[in-house]
DRENDO-1510 file (C-alpha; in Angstrom, 1 decimal, always signed):
<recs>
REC; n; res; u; v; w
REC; 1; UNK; +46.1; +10.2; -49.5 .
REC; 2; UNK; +41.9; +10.1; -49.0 .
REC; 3; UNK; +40.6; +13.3; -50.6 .
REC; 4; UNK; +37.2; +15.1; -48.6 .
REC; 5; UNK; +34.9; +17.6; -49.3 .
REC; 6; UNK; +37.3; +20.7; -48.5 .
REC; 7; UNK; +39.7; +18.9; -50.4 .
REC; 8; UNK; +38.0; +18.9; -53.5 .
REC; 9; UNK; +36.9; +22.6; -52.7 .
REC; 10; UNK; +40.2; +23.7; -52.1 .
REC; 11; UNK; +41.2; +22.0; -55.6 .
REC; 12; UNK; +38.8; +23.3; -57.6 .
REC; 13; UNK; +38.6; +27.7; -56.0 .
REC; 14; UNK; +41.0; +28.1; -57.9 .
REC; 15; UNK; +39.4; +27.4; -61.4 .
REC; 16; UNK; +36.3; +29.2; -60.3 .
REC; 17; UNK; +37.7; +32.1; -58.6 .
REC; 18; UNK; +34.6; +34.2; -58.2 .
REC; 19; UNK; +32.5; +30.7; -57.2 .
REC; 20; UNK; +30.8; +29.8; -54.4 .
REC; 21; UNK; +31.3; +26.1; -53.8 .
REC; 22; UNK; +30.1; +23.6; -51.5 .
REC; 23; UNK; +31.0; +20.1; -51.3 .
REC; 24; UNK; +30.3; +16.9; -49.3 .
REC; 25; UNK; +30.8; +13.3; -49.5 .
REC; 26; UNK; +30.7; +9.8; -47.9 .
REC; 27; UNK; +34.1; +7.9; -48.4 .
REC; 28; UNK; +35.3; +8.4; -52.1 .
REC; 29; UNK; +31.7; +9.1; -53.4 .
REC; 30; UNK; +31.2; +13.3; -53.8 .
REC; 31; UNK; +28.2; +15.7; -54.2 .
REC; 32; UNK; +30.0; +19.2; -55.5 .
REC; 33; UNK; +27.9; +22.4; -55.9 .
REC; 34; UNK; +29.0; +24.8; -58.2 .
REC; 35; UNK; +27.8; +28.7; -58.3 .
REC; 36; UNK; +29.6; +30.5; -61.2 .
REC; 37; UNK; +28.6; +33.3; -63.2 .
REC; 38; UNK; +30.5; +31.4; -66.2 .
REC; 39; UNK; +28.0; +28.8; -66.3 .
REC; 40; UNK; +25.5; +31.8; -67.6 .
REC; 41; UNK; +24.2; +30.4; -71.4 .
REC; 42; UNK; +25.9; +27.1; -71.2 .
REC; 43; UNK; +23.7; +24.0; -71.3 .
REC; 44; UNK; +23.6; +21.1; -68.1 .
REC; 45; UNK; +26.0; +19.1; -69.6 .
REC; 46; UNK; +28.4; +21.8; -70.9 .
REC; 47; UNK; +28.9; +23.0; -66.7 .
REC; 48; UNK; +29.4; +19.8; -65.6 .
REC; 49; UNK; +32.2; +18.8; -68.0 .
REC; 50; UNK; +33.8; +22.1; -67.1 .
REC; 51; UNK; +33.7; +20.8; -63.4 .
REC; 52; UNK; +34.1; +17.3; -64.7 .
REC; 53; UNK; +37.2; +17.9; -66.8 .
REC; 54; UNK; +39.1; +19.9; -63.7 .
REC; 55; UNK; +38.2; +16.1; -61.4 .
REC; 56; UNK; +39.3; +14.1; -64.8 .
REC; 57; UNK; +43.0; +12.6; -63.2 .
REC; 58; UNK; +41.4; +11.7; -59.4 .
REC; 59; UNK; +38.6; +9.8; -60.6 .
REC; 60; UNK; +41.3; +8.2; -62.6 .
REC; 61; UNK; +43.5; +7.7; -59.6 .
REC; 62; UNK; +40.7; +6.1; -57.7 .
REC; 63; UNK; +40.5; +9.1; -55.0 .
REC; 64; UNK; +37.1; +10.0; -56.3 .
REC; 65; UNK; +34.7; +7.2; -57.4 .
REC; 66; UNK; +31.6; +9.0; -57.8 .
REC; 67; UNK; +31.2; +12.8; -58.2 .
REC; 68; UNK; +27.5; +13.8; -58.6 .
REC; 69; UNK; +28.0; +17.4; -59.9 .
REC; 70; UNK; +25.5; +20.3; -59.7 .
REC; 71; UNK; +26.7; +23.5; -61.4 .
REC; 72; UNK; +24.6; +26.7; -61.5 .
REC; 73; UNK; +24.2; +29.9; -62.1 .
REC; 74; UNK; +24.2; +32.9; -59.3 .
REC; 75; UNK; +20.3; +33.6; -60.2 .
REC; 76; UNK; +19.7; +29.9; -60.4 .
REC; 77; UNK; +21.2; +29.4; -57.3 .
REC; 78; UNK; +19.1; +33.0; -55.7 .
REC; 79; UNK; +16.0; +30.9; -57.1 .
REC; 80; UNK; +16.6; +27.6; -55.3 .
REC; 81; UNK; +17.1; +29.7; -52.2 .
REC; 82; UNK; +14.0; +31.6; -52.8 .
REC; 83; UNK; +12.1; +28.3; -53.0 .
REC; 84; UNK; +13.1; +26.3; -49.9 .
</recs>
């Protein structure tokens, strides 16, 4: 089975409940956006392992080969909005 983007959505709603997520990718490779209120206080590298951790078993099955991962916060995410 070949994973895509709402796939990986799908997969991962579940874990962030209250998230917005948006994903999109080009064969096995990913980009995955993240908009969680849990991510409030946690450092870069502390969201994406959250995310990361969740992705752990399909980049191990080979489904995913590259998952570029951005994970913010609602007001971060109001900001980048804000600025386009």
């Amino acid at each position: 089975m070949s994973m895509n983007a709402d796939d990986l959505i799908a997969f991962l709603q579940p874990h962030f409940p209250d998230a917005f997520i948006q994903a999109a990718n080009q064969g096995n490779k990913f980009d995955v956006r993240v908009v969680d209120a849990s991510f409030e206080g946690k450092r870069l590298v502390q969201r994406q392992q959250a995310v990361y951790g969740l992705v752990g078993d399909i980049i191990a099955s080979g489904e995913i080969h590259a998952l570029n991962i951005q994970a913010l916060t609602p007001q971060e995410w109001e900001q980048m909005q804000a600025n386009q």
